[in-house]
C-alpha positions in Angstrom: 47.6 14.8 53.7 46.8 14.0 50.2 45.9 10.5 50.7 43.4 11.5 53.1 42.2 13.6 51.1 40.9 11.1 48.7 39.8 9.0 51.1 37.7 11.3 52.5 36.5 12.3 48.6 35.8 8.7 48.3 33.5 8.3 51.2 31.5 11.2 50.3 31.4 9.3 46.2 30.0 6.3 48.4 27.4 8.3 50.1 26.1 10.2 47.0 25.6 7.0 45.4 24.4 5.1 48.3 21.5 8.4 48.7 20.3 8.2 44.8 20.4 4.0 44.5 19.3 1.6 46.0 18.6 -2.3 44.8 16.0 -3.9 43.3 14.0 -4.3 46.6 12.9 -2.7 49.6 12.1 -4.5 53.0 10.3 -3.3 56.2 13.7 -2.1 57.5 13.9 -0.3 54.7 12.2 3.7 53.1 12.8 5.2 49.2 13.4 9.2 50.0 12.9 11.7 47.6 16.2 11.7 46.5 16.4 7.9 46.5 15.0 5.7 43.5 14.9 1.4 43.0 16.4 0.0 40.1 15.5 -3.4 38.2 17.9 -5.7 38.0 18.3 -5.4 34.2 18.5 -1.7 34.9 15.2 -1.6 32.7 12.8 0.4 34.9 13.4 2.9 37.9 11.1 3.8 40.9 11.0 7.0 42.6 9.9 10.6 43.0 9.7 12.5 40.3 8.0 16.1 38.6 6.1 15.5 35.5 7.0 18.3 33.0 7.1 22.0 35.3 5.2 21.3 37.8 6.2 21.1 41.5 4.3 18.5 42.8 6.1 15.5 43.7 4.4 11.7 42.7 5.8 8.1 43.2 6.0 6.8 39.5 8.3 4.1 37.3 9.8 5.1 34.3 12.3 4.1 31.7 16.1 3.7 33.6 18.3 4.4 30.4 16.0 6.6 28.1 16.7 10.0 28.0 13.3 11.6 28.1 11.6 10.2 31.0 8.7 8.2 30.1 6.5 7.5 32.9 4.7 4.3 33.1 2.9 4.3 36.4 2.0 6.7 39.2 0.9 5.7 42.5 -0.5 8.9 43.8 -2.1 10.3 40.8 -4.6 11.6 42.2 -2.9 13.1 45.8 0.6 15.0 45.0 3.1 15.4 47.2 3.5 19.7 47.5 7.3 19.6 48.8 10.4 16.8 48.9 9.8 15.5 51.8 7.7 12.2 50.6 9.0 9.0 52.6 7.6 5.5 50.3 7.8 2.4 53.0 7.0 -1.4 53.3 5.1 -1.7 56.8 5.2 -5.3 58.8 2.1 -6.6 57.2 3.3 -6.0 53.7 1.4 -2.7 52.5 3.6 -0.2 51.0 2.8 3.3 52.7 3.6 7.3 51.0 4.1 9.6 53.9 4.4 13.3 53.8 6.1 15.3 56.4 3.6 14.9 59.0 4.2 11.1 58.8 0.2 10.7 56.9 -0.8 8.4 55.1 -1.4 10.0 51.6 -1.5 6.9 49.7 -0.9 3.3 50.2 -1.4 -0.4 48.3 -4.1 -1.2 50.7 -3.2 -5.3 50.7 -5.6 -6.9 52.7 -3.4 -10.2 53.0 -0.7 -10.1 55.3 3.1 -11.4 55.3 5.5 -12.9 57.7 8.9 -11.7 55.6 7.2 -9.1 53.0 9.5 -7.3 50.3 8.8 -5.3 47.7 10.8 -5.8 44.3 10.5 -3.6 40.7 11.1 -6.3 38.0 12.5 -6.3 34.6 8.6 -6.0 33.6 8.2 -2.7 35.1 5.5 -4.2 37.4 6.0 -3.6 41.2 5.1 -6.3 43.1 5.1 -7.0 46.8 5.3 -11.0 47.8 6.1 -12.8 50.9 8.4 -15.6 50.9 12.1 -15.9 49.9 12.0 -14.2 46.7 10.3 -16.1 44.6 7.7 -15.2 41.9 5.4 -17.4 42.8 1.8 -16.2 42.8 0.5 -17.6 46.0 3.0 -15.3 47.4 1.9 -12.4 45.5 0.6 -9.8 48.3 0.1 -7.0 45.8 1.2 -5.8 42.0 1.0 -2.5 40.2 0.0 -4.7 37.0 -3.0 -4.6 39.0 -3.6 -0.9 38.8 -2.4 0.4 35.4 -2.8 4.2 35.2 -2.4 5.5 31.1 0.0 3.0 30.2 -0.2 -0.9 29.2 2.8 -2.8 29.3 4.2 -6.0 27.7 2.9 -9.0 29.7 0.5 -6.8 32.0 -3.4 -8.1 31.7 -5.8 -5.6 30.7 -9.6 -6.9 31.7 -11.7 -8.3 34.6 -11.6 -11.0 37.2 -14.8 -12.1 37.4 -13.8 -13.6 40.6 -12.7 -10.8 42.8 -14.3 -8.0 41.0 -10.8 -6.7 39.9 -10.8 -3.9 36.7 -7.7 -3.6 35.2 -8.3 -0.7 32.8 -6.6 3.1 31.5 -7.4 6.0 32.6 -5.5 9.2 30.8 -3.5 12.1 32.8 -5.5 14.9 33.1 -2.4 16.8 31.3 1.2 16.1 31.0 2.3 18.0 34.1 -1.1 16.3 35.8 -1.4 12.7 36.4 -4.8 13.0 37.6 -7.6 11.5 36.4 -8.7 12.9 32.8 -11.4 12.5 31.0 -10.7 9.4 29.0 -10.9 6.0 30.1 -10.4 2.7 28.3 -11.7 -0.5 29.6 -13.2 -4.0 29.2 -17.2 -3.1 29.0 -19.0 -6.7 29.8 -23.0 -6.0 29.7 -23.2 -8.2 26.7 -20.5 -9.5 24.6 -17.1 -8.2 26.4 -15.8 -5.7 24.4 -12.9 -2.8 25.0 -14.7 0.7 24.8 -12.8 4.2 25.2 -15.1 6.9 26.7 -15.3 10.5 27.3 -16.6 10.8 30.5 -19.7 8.3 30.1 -20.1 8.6 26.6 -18.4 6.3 24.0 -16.1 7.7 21.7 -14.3 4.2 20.2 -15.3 0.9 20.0 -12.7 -2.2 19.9 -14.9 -4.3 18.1 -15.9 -7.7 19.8 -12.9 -10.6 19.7 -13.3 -13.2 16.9 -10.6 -16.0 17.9 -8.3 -13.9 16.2 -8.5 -10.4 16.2 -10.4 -7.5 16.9 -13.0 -6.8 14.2 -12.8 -3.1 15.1 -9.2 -3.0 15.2 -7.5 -4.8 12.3 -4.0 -3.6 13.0 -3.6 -4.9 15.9 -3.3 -8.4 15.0 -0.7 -11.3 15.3 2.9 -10.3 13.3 6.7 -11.8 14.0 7.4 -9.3 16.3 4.2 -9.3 19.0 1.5 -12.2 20.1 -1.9 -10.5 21.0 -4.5 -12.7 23.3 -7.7 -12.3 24.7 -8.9 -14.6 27.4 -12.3 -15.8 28.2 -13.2 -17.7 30.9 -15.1 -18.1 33.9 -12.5 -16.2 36.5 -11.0 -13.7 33.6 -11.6 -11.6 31.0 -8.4 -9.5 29.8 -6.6 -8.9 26.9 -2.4 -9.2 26.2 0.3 -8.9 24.4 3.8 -10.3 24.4 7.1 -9.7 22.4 9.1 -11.6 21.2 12.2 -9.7 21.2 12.1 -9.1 24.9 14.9 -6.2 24.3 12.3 -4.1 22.8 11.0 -1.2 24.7 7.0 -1.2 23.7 3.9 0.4 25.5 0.7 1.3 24.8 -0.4 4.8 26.1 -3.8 6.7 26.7 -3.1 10.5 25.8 -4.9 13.2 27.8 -6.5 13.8 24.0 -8.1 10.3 23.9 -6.1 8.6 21.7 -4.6 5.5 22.0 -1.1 4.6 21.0 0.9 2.1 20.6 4.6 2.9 20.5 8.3 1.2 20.6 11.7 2.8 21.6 14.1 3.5 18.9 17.3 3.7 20.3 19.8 4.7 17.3 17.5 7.9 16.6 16.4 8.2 20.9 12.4 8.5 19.8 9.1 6.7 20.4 8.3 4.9 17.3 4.7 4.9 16.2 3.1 2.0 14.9 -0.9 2.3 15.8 -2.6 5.0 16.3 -6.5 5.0 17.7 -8.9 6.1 16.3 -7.3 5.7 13.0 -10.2 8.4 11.1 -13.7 9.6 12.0 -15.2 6.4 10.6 -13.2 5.1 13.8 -15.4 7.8 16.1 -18.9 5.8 17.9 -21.8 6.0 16.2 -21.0 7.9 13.1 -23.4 7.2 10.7 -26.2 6.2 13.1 -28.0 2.6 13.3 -28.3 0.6 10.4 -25.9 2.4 8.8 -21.6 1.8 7.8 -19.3 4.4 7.5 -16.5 4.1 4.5 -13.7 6.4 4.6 -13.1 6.2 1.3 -16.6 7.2 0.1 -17.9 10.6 -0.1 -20.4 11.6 2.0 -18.5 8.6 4.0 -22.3 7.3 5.6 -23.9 4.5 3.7 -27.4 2.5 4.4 -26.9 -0.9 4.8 -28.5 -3.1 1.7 -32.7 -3.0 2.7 -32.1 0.3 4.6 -32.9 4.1 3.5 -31.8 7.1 5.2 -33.9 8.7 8.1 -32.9 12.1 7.0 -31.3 13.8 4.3 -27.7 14.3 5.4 -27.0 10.6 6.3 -26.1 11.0 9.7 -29.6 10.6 11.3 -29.6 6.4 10.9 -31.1 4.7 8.6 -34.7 2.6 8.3 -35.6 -0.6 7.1 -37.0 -0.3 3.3 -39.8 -3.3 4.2 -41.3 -4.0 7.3 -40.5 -7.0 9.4 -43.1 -10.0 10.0 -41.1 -11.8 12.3 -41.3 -15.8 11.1 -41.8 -14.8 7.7 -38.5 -13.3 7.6 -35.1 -13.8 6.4 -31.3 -13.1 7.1 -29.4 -11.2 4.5 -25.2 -12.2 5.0 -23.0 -9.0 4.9 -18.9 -9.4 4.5 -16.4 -6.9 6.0 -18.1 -4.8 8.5 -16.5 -3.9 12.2 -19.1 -5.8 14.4 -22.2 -4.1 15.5 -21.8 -2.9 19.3 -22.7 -5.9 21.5 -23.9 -3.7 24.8 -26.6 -6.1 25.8 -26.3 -8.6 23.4 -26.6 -12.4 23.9 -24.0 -15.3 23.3 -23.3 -19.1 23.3 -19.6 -20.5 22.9 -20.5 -23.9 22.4 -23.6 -23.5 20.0 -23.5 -24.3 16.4 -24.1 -21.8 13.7 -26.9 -23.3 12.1 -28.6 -23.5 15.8 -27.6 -19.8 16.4 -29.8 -18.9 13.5 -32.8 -21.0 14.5 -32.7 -19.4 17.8 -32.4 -16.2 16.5 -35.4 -17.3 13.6 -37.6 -17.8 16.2 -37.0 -14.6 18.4 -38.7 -12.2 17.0 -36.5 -9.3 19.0 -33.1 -10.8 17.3 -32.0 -8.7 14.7 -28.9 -10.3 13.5 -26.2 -13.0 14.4 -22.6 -13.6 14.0 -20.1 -16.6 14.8 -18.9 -15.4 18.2 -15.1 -17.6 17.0 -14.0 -17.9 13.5 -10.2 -19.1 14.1 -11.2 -22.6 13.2 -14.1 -22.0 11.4 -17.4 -20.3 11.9 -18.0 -21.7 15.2 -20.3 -20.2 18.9 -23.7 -17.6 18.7 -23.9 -13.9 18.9 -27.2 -12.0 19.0 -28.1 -8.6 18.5 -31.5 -7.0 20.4 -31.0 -3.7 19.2 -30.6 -1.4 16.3 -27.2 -2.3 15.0 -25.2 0.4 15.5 -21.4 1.7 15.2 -20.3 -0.4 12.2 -17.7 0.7 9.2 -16.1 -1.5 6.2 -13.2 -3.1 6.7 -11.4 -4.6 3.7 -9.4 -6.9 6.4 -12.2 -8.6 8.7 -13.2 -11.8 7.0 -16.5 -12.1 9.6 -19.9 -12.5 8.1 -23.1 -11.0 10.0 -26.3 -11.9 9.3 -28.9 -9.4 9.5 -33.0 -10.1 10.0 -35.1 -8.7 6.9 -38.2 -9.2 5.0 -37.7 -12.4 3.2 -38.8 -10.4 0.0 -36.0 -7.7 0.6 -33.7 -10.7 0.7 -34.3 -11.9 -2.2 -34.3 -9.0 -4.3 -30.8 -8.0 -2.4 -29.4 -11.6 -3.3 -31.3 -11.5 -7.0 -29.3 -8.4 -7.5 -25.9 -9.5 -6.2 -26.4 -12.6 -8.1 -27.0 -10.4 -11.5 -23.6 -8.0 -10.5 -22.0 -11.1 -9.6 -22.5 -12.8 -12.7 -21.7 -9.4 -14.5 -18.6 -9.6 -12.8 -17.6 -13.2 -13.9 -18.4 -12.4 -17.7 -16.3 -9.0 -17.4 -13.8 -11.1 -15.9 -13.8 -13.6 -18.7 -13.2 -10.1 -21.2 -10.7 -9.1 -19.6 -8.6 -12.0 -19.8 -9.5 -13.1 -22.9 -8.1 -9.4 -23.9 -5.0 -10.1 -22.0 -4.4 -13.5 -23.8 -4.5 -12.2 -27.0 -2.8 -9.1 -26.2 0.6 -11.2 -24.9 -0.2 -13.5 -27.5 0.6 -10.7 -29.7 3.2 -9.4 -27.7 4.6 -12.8 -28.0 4.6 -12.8 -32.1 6.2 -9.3 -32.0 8.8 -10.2 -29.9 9.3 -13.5 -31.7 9.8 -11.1 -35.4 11.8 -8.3 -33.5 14.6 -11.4 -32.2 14.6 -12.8 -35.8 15.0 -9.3 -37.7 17.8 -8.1 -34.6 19.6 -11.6 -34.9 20.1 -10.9 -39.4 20.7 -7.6 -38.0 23.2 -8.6 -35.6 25.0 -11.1 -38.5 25.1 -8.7 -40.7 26.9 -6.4 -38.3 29.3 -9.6 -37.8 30.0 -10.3 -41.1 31.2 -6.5 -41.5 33.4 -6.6 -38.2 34.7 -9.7 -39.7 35.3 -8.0 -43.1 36.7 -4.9 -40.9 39.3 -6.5 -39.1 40.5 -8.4 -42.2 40.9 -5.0 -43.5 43.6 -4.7 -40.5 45.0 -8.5 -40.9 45.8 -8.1 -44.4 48.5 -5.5 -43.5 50.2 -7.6 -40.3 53.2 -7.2 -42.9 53.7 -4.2 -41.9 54.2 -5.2 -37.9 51.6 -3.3 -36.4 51.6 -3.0 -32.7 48.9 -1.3 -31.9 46.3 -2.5 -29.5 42.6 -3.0 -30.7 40.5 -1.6 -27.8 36.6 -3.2 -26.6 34.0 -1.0 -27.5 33.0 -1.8 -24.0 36.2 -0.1 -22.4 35.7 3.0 -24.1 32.4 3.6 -23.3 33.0 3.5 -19.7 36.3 5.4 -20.2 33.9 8.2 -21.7 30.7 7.6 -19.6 29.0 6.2 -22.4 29.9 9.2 -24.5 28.7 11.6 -22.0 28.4 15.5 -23.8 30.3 17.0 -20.3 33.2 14.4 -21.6 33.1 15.8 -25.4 36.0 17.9 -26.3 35.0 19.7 -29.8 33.7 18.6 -33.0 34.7 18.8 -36.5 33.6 17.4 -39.9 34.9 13.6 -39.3 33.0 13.7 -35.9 33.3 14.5 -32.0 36.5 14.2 -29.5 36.0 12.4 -26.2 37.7 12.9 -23.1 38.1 9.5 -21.5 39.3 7.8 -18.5 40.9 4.0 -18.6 40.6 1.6 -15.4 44.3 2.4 -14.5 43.6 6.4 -14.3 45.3 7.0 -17.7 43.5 10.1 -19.8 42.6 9.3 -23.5 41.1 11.5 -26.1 38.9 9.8 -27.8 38.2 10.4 -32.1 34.6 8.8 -33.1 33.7 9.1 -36.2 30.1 10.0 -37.3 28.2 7.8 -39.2 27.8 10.8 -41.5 31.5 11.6 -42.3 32.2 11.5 -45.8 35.3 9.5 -45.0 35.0 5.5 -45.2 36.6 2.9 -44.1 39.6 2.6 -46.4 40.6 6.4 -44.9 39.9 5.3 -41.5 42.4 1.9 -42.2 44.7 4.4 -43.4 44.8 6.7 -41.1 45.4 3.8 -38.2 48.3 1.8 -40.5 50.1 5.3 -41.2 49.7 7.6 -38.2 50.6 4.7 -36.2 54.0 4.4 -37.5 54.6 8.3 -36.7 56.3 8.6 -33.7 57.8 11.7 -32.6 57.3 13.6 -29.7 55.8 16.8 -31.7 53.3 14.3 -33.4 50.1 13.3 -31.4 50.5 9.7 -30.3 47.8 7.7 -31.6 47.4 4.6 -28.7 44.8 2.4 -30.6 41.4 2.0 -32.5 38.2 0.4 -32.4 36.3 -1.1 -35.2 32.6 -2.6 -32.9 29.0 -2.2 -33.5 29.2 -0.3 -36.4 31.7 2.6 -34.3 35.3 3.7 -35.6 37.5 4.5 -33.1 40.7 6.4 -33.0 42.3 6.4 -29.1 45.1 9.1 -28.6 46.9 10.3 -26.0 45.4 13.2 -23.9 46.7 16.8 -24.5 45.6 18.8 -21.4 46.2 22.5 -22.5 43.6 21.4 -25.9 44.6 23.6 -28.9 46.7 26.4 -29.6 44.0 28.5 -30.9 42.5 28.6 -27.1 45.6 30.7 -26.0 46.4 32.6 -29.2 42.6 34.0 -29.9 41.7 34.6 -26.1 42.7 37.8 -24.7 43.4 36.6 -21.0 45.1 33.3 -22.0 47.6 35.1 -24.7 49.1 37.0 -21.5 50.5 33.3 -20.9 52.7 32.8 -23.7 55.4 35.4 -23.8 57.6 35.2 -26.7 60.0 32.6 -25.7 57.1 30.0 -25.0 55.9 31.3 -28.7 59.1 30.3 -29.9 59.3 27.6 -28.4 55.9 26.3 -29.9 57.0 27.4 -33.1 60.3 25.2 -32.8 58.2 22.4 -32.0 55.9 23.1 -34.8 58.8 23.1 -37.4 60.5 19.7 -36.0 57.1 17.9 -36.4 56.6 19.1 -40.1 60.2 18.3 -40.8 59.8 14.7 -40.1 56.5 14.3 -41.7 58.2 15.6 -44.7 61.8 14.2 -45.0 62.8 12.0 -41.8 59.6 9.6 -41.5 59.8 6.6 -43.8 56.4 7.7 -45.1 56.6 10.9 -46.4 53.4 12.8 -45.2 52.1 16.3 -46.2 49.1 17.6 -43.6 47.5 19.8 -45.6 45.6 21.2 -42.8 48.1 23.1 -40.0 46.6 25.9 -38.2 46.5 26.8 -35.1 43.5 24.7 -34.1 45.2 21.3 -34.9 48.7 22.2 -32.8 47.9 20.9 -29.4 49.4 21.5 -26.0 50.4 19.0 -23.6 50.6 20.0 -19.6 54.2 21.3 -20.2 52.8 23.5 -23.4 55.2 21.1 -25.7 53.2 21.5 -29.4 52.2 18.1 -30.9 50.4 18.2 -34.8 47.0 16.6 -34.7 44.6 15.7 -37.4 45.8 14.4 -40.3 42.2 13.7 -42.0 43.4 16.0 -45.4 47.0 14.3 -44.9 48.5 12.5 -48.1 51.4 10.4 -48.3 53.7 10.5 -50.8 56.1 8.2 -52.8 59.4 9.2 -53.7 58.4 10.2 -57.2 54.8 11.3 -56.3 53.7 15.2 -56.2 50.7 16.8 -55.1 48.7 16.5 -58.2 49.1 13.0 -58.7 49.0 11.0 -55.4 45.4 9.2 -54.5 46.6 8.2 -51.0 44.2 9.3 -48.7 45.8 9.1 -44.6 43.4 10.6 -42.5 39.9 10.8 -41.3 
């Protein structure tokens, strides 16, 4: 009973998947339900029925497969909504794909004029739907129909955005009308070909952003959008097309380029670590981006304030700046010149005039002798100035551009020319003398830099063997005693100052009159106190020898352990062992701490105390008076055994020696 169970679970597994999937491709035997959607075959892209946002109505789109959010790249009937699930998406015999409602009507359909013996419809890795007759290949004499063709808001790698001159096709955006409408909005974005062909994004009929006219290798109205290692823009330009492209080269990467119901353009890329849309160009970029700005014969510089400038010969119309501008000298048509101006955005070439194959010397006589020309431009500067394009009307829609590297040539009164160019001359000769200044200032400012340096190396190398000759000195200090069998390790200045984080203040421990007490670390975890002696201690360094060749010899365990020294760059160095509990005085004097010694641990210390001062005074083989017990030199290790520290008022004694007499000093 159990085993059919699962067979029976199985089955019904096989025909839920079998209702949501189906393959790449759909033939005339073949519908897409609403439940139903095609898959690419790298599982890229997905075509079905879907519900943008909340609303109900039911549209035949593509979209991402395997990104979260679902993205929608094209919509077939945008503009006629299915109002329940019932939407049937066919193939008919002749090769037109067909979306039926419940009354079996047409409500949208590829319209193919061509026909097909053996027609199937595929999605491809591209996200382009394409309906071909044949045996499956890609061929395009089999092409019957593609929705590269028809591209709604978005733009795809690969997918041509223009005209064929040839069949009259328009391959251009259009935004949704909202994001729960994928109607036709307001903004469209599309190859404009009165004059020079150039990409224009309107608001209903009226321009709001201009591409800028192609230049063999970018836009001159759009300077991010240019070559880079990651994409490959081209614009074609022939005699049966006219489109723009762009390719990846990582063909992994999820990229579009999207028309917003606001009217901005954006082109976007799919992060998938962080599951977001990436933004890398955004159009218009500011509102020197917006058409027309600052009027005609006027450029608009974001950076200026008021933003609207007259071009050099012009003067503004009106007092705001935003009314155009007007020529400063009147025109006389063969007695006038052409004034070259670098790093504009194109004028807008609407019925303007061009020649690929003309030279630029002949695109000025031509435009010399027209007396309706008002300026010219190489139409290709990839290899070189190279083509003609006129103007015939007030030049209009142009902003500075520190990136174009384009030269237009604009028609003016030869006199205005030549005072423009007398005066560029005079700044540009201004320019080349400040420019000689200023490096002659910065030659003899490193050349004094150079002498400086040169003194401070000589004074820091005396410097440095003088401080050599002492260390030398220093540690014959220490040699001349190796009779005495030291072993005590000489530590790198280096090691402790990483041990105490160069001397860090949270590291310091107290201070006294000899100097400060560092808490260290060593490489192997071991916990040092560290003794440094200030430079203005009143104790040298025959006290600080003595202290190392005397204490050294101590060893008892009521004595603090001194582990090693340092004599480096001018520091002395005493290393001990670490005592975590610090000083006695810490319990004794605190009121919270003194509940912690009751009186056997008090006796204890004392006990300790007494065995330390005992050997000092009659069991080491120096006899040693401190001179300086108290509370604050008896330390406490993590058990709260006593040790005696500090022995800089220490004085060791001979046999026959007393207090009054002895001139040994021990300590620091």
């Amino acid at each position: 009973m159990e085993s059919v169970s699962l067979l029976l679970f199985c089955l019904a597994l096989l025909n839920i998947i079998a209702a949501v999937t189906v393959t790449e491709s759909i033939n005339p035997s073949q519908s897409i339900s609403d439940d139903q959607i095609i898959v690419s075959p790298g599982k890229t892209y997905a075509l079905g029925f879907f519900s943008p946002g909340n609303s109900k109505n039911r549209y035949v789109g593509i979209w991402y497969n395997e990104i979260p959010t679902q993205t929608v790249v094209w919509v077939a009937n945008r503009d006629n909504p299915l109002t329940d699930s019932s939407g049937v998406l066919k193939l008919n015999e002749s090769g037109v794909l067909v979306l039926l409602n419940h009354n079996k009507s047409v409500i949208w359909s590829s319209n193919t004029t061509s026909s097909a013996r053996h027609p199937v419809a595929k999605l491809l890795d591209s996200g382009n739907l394409i309906v071909q007759d044949g045996n499956g290949n890609d061929e395009a004499k089999d092409l019957l129909w593609q929705s590269f063709d028809y591209p709604v808001d978005t733009i795809l790698p690969g997918q041509k955005f223009g005209r064929n001159l040839v069949t009259g096709l328009n391959r251009y955006m259009s935004s949704w009308n909202s994001s729960e409408d994928p109607s036709h909005g307001v903004y469209s974005y599309q190859l404009d070909i009165t004059g020079y062909p150039q990409f224009v994004l309107r608001q209903g009929n009226s321009k709001r952003y201009r591409f800028g006219s192609w230049n063999g290798i970018q836009f001159s109205g759009a300077p991010l959008l240019k070559q880079s290692p990651l994409t490959r823009f081209s614009f074609i330009s022939d005699e049966e097309e006219l489109y723009f492209r762009f390719e990846l080269t990582n063909k992994s990467l999820l990229h579009r380029m999207v028309l917003t119901p606001d009217g901005h353009i954006l082109g976007t890329y799919w992060d998938n670590e962080r599951k977001i849309w990436n933004l890398h160009a955004r159009i218009p970029v500011d509102d020197c981006d917006y058409y027309g700005k600052c009027g005609a014969y006027a450029s608009c510089n974001i950076d200026n304030i008021p933003p609207c400038n007259c071009l050099d010969g012009f003067v503004p119309k009106t007092a705001d700046l935003y009314g155009s501008c007007a020529r400063r000298s009147s025109l006389s048509c063969h007695g006038d010149g052409f004034l070259r101006v670098s790093g504009l955005k194109l004028p807008d070439t609407e019925r303007s005039w061009f020649n690929r194959n003309m030279s630029l010397e002949d695109c000025k006589i031509l435009c010399m002798n027209n007396c309706s020309c008002m300026a010219y431009a190489a139409l290709d500067v990839s290899k070189g100035p190279s083509g003609c394009l006129l103007w015939f009307n007030d030049l209009v829609d142009i902003r500075n551009l520190t990136d174009v590297d384009e030269d237009i040539y604009i028609r003016m009164a030869r006199t205005e020319v030549e005072a423009i160019e007398g005066k560029q001359l005079h700044k540009s000769n201004f320019r080349k003398q400040e420019t000689v200044f200023i490096s002659f200032a910065l030659f003899i400012g490193i050349l004094i830099l150079c002498f400086t340096f040169i003194i401070y190396r000589r004074l820091k190398t005396r410097q440095k063997g003088k401080m050599e000759g002492n260390l030398e000195r220093d540690v014959n200090v220490i040699n001349e005693h190796e009779k005495d069998d030291l072993e005590l390790p000489m530590f790198e200045l280096s090691t402790i100052t990483s041990a105490t984080k160069n001397f860090s203040p949270d590291n310091k421990l107290g201070e006294g009159g000899f100097g400060s007490v560092y808490k260290g670390i060593l490489p192997d975890g071991g916990e040092i106190a560290v003794k440094r002696l200030s430079v203005n201690s009143k104790q040298g360094l025959p006290e600080f020898k003595n202290e190392v060749m005397h204490i050294a010899k101590l060893q008892h365990r009521n004595l603090v352990r001194l582990l090693g020294y340092c004599i480096q760059a001018g520091e002395r160095l005493l290393v001990y062992e670490f005592m975590a509990n610090k000083s006695l005085d810490s319990f004794i004097f605190d009121e919270n701490k003194s509940m912690l010694l009751d009186w056997p641990r008090r006796l204890l210390i004392i006990n300790g105390v007494a065995r330390g001062l005992l050997y000092l005074h009659h069991d080491s083989r120096h006899r040693i008076v401190h001179r300086d017990l108290k509370a604050g030199n008896v330390l406490l290790d993590s058990e709260m055994n006593p040790k005696i520290s500090d022995f800089g008022l220490a004085r060791s004694f001979g046999g026959n020696e007393i207090e009054a007499t002895t001139k040994h000093v021990v300590g620091t």
